[in-house]
RODO-2510 file (C-alpha; in nm, 4 decimals, decimal comma):
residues 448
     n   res          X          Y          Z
     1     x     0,0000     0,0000     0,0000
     2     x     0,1052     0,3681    -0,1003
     3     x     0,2504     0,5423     0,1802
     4     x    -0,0184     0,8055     0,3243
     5     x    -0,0002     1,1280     0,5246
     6     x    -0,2706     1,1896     0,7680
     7     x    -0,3993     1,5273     0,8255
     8     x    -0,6014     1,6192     1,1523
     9     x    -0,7604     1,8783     1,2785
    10     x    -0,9888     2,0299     1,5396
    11     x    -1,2955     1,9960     1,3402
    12     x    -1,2451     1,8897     0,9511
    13     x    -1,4054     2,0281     0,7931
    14     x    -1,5569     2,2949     0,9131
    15     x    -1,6723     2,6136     0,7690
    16     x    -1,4891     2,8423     1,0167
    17     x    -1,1957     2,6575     0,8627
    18     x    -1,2369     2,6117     0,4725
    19     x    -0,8624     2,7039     0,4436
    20     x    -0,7925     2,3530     0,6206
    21     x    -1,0116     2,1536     0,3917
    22     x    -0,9231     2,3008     0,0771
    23     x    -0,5396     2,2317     0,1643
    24     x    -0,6748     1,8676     0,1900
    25     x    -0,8038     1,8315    -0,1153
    26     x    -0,5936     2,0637    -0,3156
    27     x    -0,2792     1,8494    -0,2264
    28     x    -0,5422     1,5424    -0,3625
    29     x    -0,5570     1,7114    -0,6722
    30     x    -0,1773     1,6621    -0,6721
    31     x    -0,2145     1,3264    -0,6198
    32     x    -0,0687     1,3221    -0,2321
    33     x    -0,3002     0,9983    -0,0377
    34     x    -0,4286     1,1925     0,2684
    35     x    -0,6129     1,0283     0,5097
    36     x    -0,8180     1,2946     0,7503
    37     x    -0,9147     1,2863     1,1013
    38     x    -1,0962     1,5402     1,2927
    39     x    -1,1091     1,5494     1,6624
    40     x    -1,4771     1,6343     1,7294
    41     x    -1,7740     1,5760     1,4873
    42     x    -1,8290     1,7800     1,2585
    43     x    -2,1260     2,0093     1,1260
    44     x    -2,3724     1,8745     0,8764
    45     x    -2,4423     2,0639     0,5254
    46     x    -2,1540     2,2638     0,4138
    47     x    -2,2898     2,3863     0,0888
    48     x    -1,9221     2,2152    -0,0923
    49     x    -1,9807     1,8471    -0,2245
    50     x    -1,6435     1,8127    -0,1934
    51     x    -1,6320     1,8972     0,1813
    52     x    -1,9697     1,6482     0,2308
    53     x    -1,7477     1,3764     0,0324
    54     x    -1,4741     1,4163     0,3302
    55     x    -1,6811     1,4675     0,6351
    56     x    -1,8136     1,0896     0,5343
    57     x    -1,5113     0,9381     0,5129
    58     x    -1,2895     1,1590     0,8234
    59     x    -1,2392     0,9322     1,1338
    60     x    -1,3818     1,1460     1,4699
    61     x    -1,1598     1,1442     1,7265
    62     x    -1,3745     1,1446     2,0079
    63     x    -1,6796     1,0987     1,8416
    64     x    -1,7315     0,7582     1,9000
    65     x    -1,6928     0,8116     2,2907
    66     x    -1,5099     0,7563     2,6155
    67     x    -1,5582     0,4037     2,5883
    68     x    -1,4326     0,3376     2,2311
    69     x    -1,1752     0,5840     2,2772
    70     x    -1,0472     0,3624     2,6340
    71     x    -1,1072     0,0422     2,4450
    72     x    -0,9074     0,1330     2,1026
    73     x    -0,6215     0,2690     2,3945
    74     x    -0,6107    -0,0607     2,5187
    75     x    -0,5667    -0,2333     2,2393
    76     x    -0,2562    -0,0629     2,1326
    77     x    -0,2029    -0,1435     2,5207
    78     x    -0,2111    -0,5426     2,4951
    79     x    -0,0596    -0,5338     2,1202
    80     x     0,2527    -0,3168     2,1722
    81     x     0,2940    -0,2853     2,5635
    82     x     0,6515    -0,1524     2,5577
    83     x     0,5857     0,1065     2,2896
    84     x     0,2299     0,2152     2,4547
    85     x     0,4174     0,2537     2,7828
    86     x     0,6823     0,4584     2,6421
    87     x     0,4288     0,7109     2,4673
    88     x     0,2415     0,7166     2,8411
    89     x     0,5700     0,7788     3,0089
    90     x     0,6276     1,0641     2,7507
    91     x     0,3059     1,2302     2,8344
    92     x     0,3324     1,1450     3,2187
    93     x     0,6389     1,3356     3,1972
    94     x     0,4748     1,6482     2,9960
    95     x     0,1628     1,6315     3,2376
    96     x     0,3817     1,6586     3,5363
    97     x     0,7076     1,8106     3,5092
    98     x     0,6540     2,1024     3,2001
    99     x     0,6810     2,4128     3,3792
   100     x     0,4218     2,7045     3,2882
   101     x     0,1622     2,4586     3,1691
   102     x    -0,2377     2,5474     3,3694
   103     x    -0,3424     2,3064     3,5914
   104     x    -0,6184     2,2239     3,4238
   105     x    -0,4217     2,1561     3,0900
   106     x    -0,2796     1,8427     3,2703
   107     x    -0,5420     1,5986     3,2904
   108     x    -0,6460     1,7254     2,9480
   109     x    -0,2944     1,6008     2,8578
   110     x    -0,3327     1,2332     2,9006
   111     x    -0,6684     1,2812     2,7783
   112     x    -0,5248     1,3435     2,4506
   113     x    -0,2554     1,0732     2,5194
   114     x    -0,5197     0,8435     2,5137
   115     x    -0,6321     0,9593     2,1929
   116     x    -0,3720     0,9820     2,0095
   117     x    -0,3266     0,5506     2,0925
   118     x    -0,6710     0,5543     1,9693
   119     x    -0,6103     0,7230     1,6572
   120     x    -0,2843     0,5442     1,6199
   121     x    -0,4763     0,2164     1,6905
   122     x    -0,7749     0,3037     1,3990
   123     x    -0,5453     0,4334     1,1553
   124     x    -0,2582     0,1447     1,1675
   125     x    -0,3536    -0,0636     0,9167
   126     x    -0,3302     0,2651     0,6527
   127     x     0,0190     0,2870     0,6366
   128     x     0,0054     0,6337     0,7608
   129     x     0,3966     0,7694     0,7354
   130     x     0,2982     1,1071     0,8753
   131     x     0,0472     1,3165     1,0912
   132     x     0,0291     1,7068     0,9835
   133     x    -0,1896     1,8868     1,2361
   134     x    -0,4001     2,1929     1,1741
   135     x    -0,3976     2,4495     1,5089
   136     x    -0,0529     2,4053     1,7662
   137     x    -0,3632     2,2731     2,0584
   138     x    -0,5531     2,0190     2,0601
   139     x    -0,4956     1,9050     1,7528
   140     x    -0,0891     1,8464     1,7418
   141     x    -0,0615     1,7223     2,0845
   142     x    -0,3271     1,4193     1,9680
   143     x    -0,0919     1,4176     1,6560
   144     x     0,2283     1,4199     1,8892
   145     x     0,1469     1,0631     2,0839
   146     x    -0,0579     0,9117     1,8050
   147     x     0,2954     1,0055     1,6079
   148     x     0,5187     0,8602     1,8815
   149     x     0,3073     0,5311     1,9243
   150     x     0,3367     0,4583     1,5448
   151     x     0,7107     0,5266     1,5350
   152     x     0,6540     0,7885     1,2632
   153     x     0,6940     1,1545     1,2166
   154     x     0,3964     1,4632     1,2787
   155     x     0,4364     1,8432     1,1797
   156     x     0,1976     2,1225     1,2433
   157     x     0,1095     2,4315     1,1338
   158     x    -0,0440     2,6943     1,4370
   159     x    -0,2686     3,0234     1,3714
   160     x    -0,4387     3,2159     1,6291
   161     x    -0,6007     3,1078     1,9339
   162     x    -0,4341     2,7804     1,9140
   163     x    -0,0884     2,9562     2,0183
   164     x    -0,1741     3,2190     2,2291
   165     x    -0,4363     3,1631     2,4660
   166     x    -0,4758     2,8370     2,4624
   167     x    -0,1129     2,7368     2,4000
   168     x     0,0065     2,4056     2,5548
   169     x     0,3634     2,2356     2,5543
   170     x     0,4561     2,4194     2,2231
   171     x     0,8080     2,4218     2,3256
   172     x     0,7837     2,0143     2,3541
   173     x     0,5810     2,0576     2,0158
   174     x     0,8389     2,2222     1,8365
   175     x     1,1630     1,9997     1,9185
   176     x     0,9625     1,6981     1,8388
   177     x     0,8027     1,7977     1,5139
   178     x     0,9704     1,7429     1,1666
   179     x     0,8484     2,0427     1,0483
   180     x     0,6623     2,3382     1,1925
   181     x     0,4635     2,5215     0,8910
   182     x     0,4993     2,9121     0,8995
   183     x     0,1878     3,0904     0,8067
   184     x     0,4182     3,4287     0,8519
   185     x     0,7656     3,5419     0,8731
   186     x     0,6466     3,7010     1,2133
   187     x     0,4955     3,3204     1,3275
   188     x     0,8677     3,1943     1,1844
   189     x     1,0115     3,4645     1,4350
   190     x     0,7297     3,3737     1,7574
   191     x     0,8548     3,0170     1,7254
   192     x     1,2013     3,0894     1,7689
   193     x     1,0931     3,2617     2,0660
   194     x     1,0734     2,9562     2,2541
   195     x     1,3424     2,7031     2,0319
   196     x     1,6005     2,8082     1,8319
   197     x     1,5109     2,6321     1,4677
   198     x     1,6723     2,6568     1,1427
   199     x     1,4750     2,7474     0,8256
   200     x     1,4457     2,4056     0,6692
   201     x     1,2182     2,3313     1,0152
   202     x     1,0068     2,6101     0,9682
   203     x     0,9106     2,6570     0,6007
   204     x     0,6792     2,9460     0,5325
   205     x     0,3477     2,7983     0,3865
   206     x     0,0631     3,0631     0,3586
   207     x    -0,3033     2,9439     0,4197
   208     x    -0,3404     2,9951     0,0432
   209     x    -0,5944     3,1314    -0,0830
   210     x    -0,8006     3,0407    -0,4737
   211     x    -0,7355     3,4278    -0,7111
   212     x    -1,1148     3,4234    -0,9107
   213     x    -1,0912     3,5483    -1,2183
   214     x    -1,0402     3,9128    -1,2500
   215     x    -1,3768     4,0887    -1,1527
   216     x    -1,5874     4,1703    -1,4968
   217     x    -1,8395     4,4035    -1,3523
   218     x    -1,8027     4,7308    -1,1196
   219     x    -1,8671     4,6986    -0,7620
   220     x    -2,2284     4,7675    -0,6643
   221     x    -2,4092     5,1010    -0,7649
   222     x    -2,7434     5,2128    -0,7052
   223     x    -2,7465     5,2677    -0,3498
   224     x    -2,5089     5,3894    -0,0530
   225     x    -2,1501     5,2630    -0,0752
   226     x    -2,1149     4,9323     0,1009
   227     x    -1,8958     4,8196     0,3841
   228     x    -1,8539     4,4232     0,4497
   229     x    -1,6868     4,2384     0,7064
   230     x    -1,6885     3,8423     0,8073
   231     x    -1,5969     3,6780     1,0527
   232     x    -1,6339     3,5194     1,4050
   233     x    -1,8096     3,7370     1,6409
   234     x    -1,5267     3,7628     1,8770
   235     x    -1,3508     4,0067     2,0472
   236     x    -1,0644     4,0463     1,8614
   237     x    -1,1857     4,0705     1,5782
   238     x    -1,2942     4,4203     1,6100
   239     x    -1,6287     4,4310     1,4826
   240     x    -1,7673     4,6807     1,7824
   241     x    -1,4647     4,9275     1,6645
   242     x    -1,6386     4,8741     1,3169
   243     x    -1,9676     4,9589     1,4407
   244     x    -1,8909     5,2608     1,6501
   245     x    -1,6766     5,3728     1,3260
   246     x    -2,0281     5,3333     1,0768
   247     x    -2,2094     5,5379     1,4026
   248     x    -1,9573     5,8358     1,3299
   249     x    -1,9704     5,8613     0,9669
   250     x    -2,3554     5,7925     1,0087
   251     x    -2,3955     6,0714     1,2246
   252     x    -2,1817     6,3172     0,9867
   253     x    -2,4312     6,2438     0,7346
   254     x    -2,2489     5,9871     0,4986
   255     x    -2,4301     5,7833     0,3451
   256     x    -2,3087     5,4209     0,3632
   257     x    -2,4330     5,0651     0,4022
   258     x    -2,1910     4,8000     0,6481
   259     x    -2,2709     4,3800     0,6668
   260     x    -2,0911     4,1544     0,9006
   261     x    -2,1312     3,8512     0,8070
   262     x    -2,0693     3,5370     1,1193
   263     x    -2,1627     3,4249     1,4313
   264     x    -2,0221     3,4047     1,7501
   265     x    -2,0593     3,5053     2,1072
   266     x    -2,0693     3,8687     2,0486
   267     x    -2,3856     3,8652     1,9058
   268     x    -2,5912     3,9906     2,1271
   269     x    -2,3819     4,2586     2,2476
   270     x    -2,2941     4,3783     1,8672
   271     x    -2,6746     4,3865     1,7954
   272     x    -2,7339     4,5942     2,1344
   273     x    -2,4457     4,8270     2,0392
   274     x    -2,6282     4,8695     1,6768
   275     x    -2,9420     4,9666     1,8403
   276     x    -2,7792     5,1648     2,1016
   277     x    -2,5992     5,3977     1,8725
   278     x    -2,9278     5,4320     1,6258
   279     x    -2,7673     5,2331     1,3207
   280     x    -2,9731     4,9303     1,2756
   281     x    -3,1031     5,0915     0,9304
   282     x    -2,7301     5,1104     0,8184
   283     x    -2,5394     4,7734     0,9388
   284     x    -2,6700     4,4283     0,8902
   285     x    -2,5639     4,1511     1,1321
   286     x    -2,6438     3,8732     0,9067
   287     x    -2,5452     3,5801     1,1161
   288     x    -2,2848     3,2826     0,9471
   289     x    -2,3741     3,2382     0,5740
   290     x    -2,2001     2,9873     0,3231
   291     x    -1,8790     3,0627     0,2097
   292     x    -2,0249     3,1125    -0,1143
   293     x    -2,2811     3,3914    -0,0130
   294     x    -1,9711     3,5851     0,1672
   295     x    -1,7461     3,5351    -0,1066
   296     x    -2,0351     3,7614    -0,3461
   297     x    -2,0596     3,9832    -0,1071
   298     x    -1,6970     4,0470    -0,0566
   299     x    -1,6498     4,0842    -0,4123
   300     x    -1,9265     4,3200    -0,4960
   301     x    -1,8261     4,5767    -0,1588
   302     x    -1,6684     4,8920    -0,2248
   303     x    -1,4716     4,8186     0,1245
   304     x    -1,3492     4,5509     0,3153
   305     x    -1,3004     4,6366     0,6787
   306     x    -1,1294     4,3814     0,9740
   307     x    -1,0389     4,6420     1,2322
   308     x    -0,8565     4,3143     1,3659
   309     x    -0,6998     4,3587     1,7624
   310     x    -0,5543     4,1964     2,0618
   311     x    -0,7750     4,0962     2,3298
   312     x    -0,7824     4,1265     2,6599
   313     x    -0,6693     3,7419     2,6949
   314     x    -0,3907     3,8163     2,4320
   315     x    -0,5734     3,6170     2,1714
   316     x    -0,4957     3,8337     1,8194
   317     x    -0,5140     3,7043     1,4811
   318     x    -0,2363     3,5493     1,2386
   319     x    -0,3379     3,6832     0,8838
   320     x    -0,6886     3,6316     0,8490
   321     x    -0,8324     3,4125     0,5445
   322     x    -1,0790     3,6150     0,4745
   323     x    -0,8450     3,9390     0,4186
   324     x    -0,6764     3,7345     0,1277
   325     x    -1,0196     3,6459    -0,0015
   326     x    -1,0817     3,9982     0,0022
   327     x    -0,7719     4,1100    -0,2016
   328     x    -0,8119     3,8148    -0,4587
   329     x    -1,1391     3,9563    -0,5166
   330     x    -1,0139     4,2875    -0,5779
   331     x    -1,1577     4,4770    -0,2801
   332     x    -0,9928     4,7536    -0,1298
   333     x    -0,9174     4,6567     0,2063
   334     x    -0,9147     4,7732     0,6184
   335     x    -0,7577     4,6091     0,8719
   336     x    -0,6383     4,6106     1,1987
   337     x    -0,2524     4,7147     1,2453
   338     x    -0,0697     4,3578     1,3528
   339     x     0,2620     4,2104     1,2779
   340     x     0,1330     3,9308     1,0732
   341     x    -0,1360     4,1201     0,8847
   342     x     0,1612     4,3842     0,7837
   343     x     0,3179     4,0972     0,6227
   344     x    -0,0243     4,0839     0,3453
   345     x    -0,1434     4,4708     0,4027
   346     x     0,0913     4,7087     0,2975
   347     x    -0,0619     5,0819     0,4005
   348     x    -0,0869     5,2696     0,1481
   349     x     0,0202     4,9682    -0,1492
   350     x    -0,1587     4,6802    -0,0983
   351     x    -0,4221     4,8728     0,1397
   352     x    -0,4782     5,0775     0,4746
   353     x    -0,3999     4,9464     0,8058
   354     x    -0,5627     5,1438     1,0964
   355     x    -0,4634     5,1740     1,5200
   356     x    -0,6538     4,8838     1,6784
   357     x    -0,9369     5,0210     1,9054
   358     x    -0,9551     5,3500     1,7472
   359     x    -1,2839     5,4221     1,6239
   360     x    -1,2315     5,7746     1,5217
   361     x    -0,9519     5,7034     1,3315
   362     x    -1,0937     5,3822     1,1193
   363     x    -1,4016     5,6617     1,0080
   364     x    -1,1478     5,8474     0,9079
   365     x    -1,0337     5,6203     0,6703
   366     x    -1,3169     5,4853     0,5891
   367     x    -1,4532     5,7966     0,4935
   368     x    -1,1211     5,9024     0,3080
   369     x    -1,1351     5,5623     0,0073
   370     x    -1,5146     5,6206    -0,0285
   371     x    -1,4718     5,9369    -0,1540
   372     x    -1,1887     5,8830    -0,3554
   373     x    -1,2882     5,5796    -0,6082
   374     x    -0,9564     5,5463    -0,7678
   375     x    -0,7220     5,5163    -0,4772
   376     x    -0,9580     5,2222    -0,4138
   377     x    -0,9267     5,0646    -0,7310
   378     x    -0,5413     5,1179    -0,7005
   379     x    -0,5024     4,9546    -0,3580
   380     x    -0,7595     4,6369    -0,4969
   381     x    -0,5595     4,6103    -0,7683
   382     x    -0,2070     4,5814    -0,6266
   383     x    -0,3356     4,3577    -0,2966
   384     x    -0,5165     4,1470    -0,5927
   385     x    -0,1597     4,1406    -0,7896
   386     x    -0,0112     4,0406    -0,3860
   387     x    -0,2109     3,7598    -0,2992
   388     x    -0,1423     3,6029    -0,6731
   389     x     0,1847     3,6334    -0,6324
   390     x     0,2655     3,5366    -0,2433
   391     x    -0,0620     3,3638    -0,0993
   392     x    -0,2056     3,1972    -0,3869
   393     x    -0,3261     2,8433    -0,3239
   394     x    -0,1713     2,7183    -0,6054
   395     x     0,1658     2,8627    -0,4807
   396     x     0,1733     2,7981    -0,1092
   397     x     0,0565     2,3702    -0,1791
   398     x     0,3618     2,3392    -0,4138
   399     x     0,5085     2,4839    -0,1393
   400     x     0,3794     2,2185     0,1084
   401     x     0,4110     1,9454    -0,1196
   402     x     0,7907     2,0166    -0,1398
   403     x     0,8204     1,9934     0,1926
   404     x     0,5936     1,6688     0,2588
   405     x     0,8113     1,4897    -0,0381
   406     x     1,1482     1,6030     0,1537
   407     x     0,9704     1,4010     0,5142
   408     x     0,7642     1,1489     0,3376
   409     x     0,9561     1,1155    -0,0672
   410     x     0,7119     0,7977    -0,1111
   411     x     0,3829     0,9546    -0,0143
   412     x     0,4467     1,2662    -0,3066
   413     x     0,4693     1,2240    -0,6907
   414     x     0,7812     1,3485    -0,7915
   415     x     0,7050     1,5002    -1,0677
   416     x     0,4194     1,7309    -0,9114
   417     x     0,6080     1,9734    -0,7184
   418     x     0,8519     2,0353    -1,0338
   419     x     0,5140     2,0888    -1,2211
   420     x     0,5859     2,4829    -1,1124
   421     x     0,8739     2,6064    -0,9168
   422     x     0,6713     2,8283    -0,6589
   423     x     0,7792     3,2100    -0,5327
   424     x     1,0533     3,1170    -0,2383
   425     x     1,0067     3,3123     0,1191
   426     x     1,3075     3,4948     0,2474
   427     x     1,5150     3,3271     0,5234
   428     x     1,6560     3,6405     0,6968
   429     x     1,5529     3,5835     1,0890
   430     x     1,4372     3,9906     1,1132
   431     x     1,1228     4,0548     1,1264
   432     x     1,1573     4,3965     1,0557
   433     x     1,3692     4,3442     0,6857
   434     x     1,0906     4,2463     0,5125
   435     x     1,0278     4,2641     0,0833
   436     x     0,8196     4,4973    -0,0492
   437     x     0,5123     4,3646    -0,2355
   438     x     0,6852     4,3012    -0,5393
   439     x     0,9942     4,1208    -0,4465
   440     x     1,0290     3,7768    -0,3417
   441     x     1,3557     3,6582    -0,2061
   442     x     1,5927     3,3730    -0,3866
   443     x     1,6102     3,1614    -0,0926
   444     x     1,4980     2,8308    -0,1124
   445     x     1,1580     2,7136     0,0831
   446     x     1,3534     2,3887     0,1782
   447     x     1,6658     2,3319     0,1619
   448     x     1,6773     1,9346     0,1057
***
């Protein structure tokens, strides 16, 4: 049997996460056997036939309970005592002795120990030759033991949440891993934070993104200049900034029109702060919608605005999805002023960053590319020409698929990666000597 890769990830698919799935299948296109596992079950209906196709055939994790997951442990208990024991003694050690981890992460620890025999145990007979994980939590740690029980390798690629608030034993993560994808120089730079790695183990792979054709038709017209945003209705995303922001220029008499588009736990207080500040006539809270209703409105907005910031539990974003979306669609875009998101928005080339938290300074600028049409269309244009160029799907899986035929040479078809040599990513360890939009370095992406 072929030698397979298994990718796994907090819930695959998902539609919070269409960047994960789309990696899955795009490297299936390519002809690399993934097998997919997802730790909890997922949601029904995704509006993709493709996505349907894989949430039949991804094994759940815990879905089929304590019990199964105890008696699949087991098993790999009686079959391979020594090895089980070592892969308990390895988690017994990170449980106990990892300074800096929360209490409460411990017992969640073995937890996922147990897991990860359970995985190993359902997906032995696969020839699985390595785990990739999607988010540096839950996720890789599953991937870490299931990993070390089959004798193989894992690698992982972290975002958001997954390393900030609700980071555990990344330190462990990243000396054990083969290979720690980079969705940003900056993440490239966090990592070595906390262990000094070379370049060849942390390659920079973008959550690539699919460039549409180039937009036939002019935005919208007929009615107030429109304003969209999407996302998760979370704190740091910034959508209350966003709203106050649509309350100024509302107030100063321009005329506008703003959808958010998501759900989330800020719901209620978003739709309290819209009614508060007398603006329920001008933004829409339209609740999650398929990816293919937020992609048309995206594309037919005259702005894109993620006034994207750092929460009070230190939970920020990494560079949003849905900000590349935006630019492949050629929509001028807004966001939030962070490290990573400097790496896709340039202000004032590829579009406008703005202060996180500052309301009267995002109206500002809001108000300043609705009234002048062609700096719009210039900024669309050149983030468009930026995402084809550095965060293109296409581009960032011959990326990954170099780097899974360096670990896994049997599992990848030679010939696909040299189908296209893809844009390298500069190696330089400073953060702040980065290229300007239309340079890309000559260093290699791995270095075999």
């Amino acid at each position: 049997m072929r030698a397979q890769i298994l990718y796994i990830g907090s819930t695959l698919p998902a539609l919070s996460e269409t960047f994960v799935y789309r990696e899955v299948l795009a490297l299936r296109d390519k002809r690399v056997p993934i097998v997919t596992a997802s730790v909890r079950r997922q949601e029904e209906g995704l509006g993709d036939p493709r996505a349907d196709a894989l949430r039949a055939e991804t094994i759940i994790v815990y879905g089929p309970g304590v019990l199964r997951l105890l008696k699949d442990a087991g098993s790999e208990l009686v079959r391979r005592p020594l090895q089980t024991l070592q892969t308990v003694a390895m988690a017994l050690g990170d449980s106990l002795c990892r300074a800096g981890m929360r209490l409460s992460a411990r017992p969640k620890c073995m937890y996922q120990m147990l897991a990860g025999l359970a995985l190993a145990r359902r997906v032995r007979s696969r020839n699985v030759r390595h785990i990739h994980a999607h988010m540096a939590h839950v996720p890789t740690t599953i991937a870490m033991y299931a990993a070390r029980q089959l004798g193989i390798s894992f690698s992982f690629t972290g975002h958001a949440n997954d390393l900030f608030p609700q980071r555990t034993l990344l330190p462990q993560k990243l000396r054990r891993a083969k290979f720690i994808a980079c969705i940003s120089k900056w993440h490239r730079e966090f990592y070595r934070g906390f262990v000094d790695l070379p370049d060849e183990r942390l390659p920079i792979v973008r959550c690539g993104v699919d460039i549409p054709p180039e937009p036939a038709q002019p935005k919208h017209s007929g009615g107030p200049p429109l304003i969209v945003s999407v996302g998760r209705l979370i704190p740091k995303k910034g959508f209350d900034t966003l709203v106050r922001a649509v309350a100024a220029l509302n107030a100063a008499g321009c005329r506008l029109e703003c959808r958010i588009v998501g759900g989330g736990p800020e719901q209620d207080q978003l739709k309290t702060l819209v009614e508060k500040l007398g603006v329920a006539r001008v933004v829409s809270l339209l609740g999650p919608q398929p990816n293919t209703e937020a992609r048309r409105l995206i594309a037919d907005a005259d702005l894109f605005v993620l006034p994207c910031r750092v929460d009070a539990d230190g939970d920020r974003d990494g560079i949003p999805v849905v900000l590349m979306e935006a630019m492949a669609a050629e929509t001028c875009v807004v966001a939030g002023d962070l490290p990573p998101i400097r790496e896709l928005v340039w202000d004032g080339q590829t579009g406008v960053v703005v202060p996180p938290d500052d309301a009267a300074a995002l109206a500002t600028i809001i108000a300043t590319l609705l009234a002048d049409p062609d700096r719009r269309k210039s900024l669309a244009r050149a983030g468009r020409e930026w995402v084809r160029t550095e965060f293109s799907r296409e581009t960032n899986i011959d990326r990954l698929a170099a780097v899974f035929r360096a670990v896994v040479p049997k599992a990848v078809p030679e010939s696909q990666p040299e189908r296209r040599r893809p844009p390298p990513i500069a190696g330089d360890r400073e953060a702040a000597k980065r290229p300007t939009p239309d340079q890309v370095s000559d260093d290699p992406v791995v270095r075999a």
